[in-house]
PDB file of N, H, CA, C and O in Angstrom:
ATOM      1  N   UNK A   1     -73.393 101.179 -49.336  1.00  0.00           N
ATOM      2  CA  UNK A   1     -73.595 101.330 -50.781  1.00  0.00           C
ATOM      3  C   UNK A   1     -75.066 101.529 -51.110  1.00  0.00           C
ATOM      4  O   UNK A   1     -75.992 101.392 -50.310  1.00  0.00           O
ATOM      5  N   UNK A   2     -75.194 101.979 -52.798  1.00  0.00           N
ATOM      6  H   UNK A   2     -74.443 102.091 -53.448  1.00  0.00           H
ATOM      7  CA  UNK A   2     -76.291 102.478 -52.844  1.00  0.00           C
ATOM      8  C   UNK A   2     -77.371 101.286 -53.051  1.00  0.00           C
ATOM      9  O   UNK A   2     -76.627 100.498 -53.636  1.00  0.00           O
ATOM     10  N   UNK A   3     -78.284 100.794 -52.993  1.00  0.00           N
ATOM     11  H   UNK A   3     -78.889 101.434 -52.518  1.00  0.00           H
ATOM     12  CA  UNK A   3     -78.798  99.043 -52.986  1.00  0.00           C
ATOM     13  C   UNK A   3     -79.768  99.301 -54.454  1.00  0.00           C
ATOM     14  O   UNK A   3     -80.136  98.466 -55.280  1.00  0.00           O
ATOM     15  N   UNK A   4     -79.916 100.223 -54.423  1.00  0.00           N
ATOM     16  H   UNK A   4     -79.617 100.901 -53.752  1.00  0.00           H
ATOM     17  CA  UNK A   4     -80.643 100.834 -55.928  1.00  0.00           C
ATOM     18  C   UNK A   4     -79.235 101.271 -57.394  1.00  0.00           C
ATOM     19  O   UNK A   4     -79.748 101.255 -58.513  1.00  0.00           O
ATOM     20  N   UNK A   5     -78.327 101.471 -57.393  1.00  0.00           N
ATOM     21  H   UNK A   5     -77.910 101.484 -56.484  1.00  0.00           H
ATOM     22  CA  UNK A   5     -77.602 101.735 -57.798  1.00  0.00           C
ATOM     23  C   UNK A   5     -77.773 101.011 -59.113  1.00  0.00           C
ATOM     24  O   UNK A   5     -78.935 100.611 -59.190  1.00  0.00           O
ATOM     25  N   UNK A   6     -77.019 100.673 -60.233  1.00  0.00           N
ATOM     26  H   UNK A   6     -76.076 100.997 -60.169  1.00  0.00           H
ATOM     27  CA  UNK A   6     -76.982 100.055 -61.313  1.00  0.00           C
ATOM     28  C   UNK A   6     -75.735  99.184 -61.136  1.00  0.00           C
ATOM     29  O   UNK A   6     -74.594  99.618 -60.974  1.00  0.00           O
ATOM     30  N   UNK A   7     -76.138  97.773 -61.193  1.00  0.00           N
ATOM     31  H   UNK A   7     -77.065  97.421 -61.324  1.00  0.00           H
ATOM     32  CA  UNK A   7     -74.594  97.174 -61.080  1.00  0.00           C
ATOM     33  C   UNK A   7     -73.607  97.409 -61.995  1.00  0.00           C
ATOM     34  O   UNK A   7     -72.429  97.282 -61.663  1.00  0.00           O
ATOM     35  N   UNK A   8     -74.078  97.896 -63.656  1.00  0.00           N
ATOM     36  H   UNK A   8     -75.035  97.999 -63.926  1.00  0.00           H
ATOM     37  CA  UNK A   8     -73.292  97.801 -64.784  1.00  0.00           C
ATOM     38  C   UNK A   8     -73.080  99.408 -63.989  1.00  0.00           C
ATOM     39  O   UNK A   8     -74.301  99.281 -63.896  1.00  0.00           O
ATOM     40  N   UNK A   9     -72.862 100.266 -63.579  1.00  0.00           N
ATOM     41  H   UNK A   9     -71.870 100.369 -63.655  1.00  0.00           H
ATOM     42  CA  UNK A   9     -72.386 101.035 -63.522  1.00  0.00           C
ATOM     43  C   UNK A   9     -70.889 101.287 -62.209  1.00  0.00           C
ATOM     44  O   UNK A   9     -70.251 102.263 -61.815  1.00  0.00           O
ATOM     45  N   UNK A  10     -70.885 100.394 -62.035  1.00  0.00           N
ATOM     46  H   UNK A  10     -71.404  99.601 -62.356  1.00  0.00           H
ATOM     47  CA  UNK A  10     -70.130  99.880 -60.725  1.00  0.00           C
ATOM     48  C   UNK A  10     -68.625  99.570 -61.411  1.00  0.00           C
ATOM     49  O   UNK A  10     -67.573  99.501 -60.775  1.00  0.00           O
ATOM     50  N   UNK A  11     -68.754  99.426 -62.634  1.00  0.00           N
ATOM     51  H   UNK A  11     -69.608  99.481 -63.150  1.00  0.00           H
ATOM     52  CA  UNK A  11     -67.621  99.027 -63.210  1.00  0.00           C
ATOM     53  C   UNK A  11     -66.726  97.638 -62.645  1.00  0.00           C
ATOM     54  O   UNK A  11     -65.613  97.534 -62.129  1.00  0.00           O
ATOM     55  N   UNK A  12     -67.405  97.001 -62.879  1.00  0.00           N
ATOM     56  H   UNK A  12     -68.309  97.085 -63.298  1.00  0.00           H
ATOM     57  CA  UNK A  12     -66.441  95.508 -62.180  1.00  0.00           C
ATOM     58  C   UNK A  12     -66.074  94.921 -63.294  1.00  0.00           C
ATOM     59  O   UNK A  12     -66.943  94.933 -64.165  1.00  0.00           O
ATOM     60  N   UNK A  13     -65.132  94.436 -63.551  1.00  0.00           N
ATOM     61  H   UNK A  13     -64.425  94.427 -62.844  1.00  0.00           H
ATOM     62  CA  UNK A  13     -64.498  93.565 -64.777  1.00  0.00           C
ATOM     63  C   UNK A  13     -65.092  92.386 -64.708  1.00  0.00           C
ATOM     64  O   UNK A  13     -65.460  91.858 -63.658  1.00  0.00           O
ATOM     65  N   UNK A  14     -65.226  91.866 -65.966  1.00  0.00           N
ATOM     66  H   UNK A  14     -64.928  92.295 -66.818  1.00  0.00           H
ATOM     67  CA  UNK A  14     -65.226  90.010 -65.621  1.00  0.00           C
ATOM     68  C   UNK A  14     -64.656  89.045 -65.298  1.00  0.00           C
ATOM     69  O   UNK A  14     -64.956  87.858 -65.430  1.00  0.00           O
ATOM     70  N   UNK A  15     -63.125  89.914 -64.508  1.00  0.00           N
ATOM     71  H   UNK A  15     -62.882  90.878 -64.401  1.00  0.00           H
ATOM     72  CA  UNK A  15     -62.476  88.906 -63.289  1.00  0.00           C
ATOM     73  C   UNK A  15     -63.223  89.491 -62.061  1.00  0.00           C
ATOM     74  O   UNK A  15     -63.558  88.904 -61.032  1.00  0.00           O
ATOM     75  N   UNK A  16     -63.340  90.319 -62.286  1.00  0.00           N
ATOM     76  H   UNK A  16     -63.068  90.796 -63.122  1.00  0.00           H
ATOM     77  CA  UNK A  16     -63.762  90.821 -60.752  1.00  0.00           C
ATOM     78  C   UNK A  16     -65.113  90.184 -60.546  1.00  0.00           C
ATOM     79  O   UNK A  16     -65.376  89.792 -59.408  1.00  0.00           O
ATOM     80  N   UNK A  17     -66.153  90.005 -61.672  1.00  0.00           N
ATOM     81  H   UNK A  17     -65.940  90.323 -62.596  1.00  0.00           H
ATOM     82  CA  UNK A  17     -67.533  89.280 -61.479  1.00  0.00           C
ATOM     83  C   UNK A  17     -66.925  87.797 -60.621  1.00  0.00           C
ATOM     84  O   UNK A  17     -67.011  87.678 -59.399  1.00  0.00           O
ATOM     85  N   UNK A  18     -66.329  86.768 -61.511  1.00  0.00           N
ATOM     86  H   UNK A  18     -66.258  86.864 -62.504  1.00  0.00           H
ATOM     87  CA  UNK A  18     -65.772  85.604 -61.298  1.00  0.00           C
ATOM     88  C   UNK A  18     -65.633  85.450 -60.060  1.00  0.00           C
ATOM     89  O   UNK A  18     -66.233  84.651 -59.341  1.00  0.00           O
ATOM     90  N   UNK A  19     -64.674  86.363 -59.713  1.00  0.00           N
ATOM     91  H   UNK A  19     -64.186  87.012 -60.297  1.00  0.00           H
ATOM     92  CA  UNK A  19     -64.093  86.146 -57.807  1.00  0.00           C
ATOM     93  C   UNK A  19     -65.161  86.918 -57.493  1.00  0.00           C
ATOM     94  O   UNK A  19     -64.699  87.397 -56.457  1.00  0.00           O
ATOM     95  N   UNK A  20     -66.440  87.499 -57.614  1.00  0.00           N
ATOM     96  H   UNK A  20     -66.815  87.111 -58.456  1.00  0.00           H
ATOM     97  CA  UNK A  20     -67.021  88.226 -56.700  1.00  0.00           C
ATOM     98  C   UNK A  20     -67.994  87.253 -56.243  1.00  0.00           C
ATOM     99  O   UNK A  20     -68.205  86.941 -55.071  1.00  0.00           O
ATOM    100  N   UNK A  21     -68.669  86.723 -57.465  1.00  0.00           N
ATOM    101  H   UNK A  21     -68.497  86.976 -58.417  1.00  0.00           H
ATOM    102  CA  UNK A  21     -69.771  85.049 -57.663  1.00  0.00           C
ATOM    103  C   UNK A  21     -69.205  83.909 -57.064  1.00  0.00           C
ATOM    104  O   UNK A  21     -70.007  83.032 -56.741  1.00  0.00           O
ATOM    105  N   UNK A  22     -67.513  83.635 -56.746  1.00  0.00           N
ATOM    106  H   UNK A  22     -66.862  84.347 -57.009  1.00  0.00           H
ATOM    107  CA  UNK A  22     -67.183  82.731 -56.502  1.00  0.00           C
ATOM    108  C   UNK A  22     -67.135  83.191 -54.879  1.00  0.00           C
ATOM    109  O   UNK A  22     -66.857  82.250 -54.135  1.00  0.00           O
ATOM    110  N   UNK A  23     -67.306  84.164 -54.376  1.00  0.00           N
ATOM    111  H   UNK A  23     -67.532  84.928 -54.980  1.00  0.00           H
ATOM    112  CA  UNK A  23     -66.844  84.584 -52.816  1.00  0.00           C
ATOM    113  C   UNK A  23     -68.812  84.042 -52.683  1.00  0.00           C
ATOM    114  O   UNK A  23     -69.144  83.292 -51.766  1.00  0.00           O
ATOM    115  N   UNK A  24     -69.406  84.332 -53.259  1.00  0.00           N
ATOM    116  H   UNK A  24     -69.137  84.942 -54.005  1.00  0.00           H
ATOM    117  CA  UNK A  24     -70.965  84.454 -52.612  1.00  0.00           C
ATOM    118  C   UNK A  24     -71.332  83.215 -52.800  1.00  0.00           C
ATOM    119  O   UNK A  24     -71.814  82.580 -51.862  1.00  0.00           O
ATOM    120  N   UNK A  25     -71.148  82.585 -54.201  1.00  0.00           N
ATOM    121  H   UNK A  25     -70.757  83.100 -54.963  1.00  0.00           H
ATOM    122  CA  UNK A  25     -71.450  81.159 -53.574  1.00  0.00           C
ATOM    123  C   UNK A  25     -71.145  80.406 -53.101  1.00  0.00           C
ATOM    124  O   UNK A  25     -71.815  79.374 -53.137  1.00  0.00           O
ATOM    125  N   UNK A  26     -69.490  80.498 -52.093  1.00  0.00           N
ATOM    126  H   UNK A  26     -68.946  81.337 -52.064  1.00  0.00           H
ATOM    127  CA  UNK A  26     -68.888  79.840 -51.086  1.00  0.00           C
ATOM    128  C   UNK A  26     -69.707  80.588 -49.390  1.00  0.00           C
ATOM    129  O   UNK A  26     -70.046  80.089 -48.317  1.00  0.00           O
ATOM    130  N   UNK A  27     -69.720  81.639 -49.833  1.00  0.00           N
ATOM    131  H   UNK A  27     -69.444  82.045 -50.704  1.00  0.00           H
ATOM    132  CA  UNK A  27     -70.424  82.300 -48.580  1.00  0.00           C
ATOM    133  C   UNK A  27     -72.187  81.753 -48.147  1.00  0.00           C
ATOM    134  O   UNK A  27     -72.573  81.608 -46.987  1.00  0.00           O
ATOM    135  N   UNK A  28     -73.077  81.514 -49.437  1.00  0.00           N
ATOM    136  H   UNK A  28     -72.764  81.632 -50.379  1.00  0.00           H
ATOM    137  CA  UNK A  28     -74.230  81.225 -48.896  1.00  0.00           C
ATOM    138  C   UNK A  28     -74.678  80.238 -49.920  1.00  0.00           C
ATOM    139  O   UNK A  28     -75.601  80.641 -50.629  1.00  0.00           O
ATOM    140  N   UNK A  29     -74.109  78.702 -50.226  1.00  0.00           N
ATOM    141  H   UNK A  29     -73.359  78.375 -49.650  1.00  0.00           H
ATOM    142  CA  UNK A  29     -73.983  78.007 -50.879  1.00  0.00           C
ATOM    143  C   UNK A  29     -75.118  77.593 -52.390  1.00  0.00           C
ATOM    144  O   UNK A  29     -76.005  76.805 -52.717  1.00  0.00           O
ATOM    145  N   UNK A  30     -74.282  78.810 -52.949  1.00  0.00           N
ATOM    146  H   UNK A  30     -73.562  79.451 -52.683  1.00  0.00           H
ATOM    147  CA  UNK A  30     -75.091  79.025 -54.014  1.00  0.00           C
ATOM    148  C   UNK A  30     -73.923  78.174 -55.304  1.00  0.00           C
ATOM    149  O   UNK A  30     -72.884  77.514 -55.251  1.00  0.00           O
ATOM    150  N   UNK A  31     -74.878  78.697 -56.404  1.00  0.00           N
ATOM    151  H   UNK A  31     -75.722  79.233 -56.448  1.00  0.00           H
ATOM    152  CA  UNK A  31     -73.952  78.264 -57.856  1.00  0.00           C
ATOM    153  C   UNK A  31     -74.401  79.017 -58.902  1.00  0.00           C
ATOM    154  O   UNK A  31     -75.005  78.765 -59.945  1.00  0.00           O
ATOM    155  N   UNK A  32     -73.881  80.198 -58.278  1.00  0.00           N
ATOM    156  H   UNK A  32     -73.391  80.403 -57.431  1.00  0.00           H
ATOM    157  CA  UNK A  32     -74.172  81.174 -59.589  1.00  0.00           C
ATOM    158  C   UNK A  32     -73.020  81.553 -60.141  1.00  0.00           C
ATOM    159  O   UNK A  32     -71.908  81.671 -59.625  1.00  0.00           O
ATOM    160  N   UNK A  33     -73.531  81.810 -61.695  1.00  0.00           N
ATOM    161  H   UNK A  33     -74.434  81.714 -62.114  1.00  0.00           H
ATOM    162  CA  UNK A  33     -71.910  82.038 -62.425  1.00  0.00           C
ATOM    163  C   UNK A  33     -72.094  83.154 -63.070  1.00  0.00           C
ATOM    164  O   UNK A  33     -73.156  83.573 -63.528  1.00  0.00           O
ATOM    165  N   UNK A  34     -70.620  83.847 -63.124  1.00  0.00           N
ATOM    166  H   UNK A  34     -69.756  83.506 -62.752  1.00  0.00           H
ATOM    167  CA  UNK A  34     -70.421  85.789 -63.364  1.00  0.00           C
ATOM    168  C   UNK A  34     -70.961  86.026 -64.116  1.00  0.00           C
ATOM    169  O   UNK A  34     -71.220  87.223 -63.987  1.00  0.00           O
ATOM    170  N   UNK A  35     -71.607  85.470 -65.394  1.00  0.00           N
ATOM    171  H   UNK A  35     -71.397  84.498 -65.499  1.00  0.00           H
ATOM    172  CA  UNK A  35     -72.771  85.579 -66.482  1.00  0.00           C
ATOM    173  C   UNK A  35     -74.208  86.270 -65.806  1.00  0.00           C
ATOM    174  O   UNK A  35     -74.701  87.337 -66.171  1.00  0.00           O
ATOM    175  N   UNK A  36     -74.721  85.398 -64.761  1.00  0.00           N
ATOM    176  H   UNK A  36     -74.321  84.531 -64.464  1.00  0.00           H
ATOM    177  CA  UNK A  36     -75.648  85.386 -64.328  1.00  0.00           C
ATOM    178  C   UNK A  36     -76.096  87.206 -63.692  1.00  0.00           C
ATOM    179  O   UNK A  36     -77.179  87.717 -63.409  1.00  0.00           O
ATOM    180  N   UNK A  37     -74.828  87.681 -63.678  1.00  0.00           N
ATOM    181  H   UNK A  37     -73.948  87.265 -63.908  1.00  0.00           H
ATOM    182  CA  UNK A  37     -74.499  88.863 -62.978  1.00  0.00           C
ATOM    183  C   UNK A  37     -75.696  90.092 -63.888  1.00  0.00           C
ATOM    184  O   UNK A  37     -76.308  91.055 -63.427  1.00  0.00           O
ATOM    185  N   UNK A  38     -75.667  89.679 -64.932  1.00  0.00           N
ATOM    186  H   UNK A  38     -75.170  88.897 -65.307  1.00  0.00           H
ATOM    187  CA  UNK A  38     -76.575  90.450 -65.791  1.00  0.00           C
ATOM    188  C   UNK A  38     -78.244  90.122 -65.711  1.00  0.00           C
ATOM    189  O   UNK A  38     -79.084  90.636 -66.449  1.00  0.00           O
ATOM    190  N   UNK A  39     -78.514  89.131 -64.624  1.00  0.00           N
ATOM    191  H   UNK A  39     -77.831  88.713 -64.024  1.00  0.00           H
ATOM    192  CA  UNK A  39     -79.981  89.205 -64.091  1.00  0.00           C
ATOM    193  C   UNK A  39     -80.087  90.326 -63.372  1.00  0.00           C
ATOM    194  O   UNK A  39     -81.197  90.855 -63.411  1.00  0.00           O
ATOM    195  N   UNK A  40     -79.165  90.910 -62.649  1.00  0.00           N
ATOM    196  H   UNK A  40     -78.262  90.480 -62.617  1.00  0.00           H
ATOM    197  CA  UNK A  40     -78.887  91.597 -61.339  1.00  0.00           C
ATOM    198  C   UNK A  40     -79.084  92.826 -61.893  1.00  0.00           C
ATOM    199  O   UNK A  40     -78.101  93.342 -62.425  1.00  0.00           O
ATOM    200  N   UNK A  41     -80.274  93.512 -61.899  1.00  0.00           N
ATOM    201  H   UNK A  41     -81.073  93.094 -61.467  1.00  0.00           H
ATOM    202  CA  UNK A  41     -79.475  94.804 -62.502  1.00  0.00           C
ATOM    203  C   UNK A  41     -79.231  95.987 -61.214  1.00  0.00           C
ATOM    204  O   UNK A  41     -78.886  97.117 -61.560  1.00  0.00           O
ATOM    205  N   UNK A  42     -79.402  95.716 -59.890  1.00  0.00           N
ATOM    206  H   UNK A  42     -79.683  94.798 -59.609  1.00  0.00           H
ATOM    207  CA  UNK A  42     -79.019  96.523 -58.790  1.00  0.00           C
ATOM    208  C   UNK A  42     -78.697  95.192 -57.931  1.00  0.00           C
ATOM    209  O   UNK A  42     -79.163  94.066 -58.104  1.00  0.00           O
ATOM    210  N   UNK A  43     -77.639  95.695 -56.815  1.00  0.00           N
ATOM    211  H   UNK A  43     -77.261  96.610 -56.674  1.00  0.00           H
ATOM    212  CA  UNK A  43     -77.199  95.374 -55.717  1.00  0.00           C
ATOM    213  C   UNK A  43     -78.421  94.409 -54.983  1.00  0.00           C
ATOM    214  O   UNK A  43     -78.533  93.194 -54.815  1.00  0.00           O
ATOM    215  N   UNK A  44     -79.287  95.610 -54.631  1.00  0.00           N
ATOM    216  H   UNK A  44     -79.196  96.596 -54.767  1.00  0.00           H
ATOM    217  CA  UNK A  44     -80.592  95.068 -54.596  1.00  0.00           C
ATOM    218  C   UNK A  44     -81.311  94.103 -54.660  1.00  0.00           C
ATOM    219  O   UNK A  44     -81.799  93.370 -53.800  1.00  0.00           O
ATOM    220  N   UNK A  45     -81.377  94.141 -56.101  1.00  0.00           N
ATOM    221  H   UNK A  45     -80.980  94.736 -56.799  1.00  0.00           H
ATOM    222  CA  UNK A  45     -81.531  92.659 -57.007  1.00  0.00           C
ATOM    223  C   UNK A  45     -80.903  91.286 -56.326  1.00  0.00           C
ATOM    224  O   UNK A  45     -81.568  90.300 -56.006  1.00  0.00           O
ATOM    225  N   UNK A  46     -79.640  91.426 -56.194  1.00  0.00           N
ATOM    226  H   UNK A  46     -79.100  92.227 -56.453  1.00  0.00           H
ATOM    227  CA  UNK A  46     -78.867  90.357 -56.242  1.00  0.00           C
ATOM    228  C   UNK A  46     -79.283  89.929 -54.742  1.00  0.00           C
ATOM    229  O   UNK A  46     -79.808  88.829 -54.573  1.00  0.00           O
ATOM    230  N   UNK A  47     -79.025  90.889 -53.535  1.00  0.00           N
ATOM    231  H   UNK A  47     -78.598  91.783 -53.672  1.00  0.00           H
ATOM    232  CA  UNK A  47     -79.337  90.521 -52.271  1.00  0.00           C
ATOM    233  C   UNK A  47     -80.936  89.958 -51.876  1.00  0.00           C
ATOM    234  O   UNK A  47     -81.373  89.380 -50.880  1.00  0.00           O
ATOM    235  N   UNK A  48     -81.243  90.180 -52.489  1.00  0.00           N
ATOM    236  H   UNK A  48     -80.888  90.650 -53.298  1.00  0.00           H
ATOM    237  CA  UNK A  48     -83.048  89.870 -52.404  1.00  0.00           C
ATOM    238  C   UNK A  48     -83.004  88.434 -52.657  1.00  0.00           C
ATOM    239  O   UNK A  48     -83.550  87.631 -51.902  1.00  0.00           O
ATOM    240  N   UNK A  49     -82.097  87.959 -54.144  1.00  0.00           N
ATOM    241  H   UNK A  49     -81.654  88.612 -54.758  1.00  0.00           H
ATOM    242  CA  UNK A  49     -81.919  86.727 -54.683  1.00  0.00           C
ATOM    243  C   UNK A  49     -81.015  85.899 -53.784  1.00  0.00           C
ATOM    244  O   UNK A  49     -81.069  84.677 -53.648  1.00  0.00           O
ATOM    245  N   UNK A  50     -80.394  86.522 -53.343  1.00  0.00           N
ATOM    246  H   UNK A  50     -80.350  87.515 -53.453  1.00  0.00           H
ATOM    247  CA  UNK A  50     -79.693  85.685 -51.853  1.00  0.00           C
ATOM    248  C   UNK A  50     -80.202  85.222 -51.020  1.00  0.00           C
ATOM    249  O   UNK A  50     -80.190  84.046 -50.656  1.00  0.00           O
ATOM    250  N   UNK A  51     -80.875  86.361 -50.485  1.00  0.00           N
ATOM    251  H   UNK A  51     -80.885  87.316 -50.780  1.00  0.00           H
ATOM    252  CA  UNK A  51     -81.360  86.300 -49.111  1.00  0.00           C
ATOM    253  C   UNK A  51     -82.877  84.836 -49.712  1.00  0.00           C
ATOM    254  O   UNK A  51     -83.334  84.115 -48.825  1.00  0.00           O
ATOM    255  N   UNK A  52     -83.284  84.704 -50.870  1.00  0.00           N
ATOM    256  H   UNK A  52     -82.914  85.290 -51.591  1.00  0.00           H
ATOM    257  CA  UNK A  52     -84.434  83.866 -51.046  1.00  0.00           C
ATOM    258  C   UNK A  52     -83.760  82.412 -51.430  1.00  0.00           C
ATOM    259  O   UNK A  52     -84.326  81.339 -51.639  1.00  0.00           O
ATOM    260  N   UNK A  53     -82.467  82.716 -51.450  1.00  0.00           N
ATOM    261  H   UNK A  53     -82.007  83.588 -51.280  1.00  0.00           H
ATOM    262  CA  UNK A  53     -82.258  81.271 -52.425  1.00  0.00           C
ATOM    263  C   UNK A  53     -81.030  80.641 -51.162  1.00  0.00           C
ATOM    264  O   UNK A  53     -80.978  79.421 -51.006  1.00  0.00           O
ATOM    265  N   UNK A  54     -79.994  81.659 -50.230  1.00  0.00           N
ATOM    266  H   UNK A  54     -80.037  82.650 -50.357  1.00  0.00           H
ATOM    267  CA  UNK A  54     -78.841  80.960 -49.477  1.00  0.00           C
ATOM    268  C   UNK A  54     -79.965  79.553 -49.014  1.00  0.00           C
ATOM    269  O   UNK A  54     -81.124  79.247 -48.736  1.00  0.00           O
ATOM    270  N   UNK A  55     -78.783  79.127 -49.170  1.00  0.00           N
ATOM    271  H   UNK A  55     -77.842  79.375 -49.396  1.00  0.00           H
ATOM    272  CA  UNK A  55     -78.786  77.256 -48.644  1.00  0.00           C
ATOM    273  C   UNK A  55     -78.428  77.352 -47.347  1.00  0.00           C
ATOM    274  O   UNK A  55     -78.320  76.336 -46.659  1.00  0.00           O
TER     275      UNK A  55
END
């Protein structure tokens, strides 16, 4: 995928945020919630914030 891309353009619903936030912060013991999804504004974004914050 594109890591620059626009997440709002990705079209994910706000079930799909929910289970997507709930898979990542079981995966790298985070507590972020599908709201938060709108810090993110690329893929990018979000993995950078992972990769600095997984527990």
């Amino acid at each position: 995928p594109d890591v620059d891309a626009q997440l709002g353009d990705a079209g994910i619903s706000s079930v799909d945020a929910v289970a997507f936030f709930k898979e990542v912060n079981e995966a790298f013991n985070l507590s972020l919630q599908a709201e938060d999804c709108l810090q993110f504004k690329t893929l990018g974004t979000l993995a950078a914030y992972i990769d600095d914050n997984a527990g």
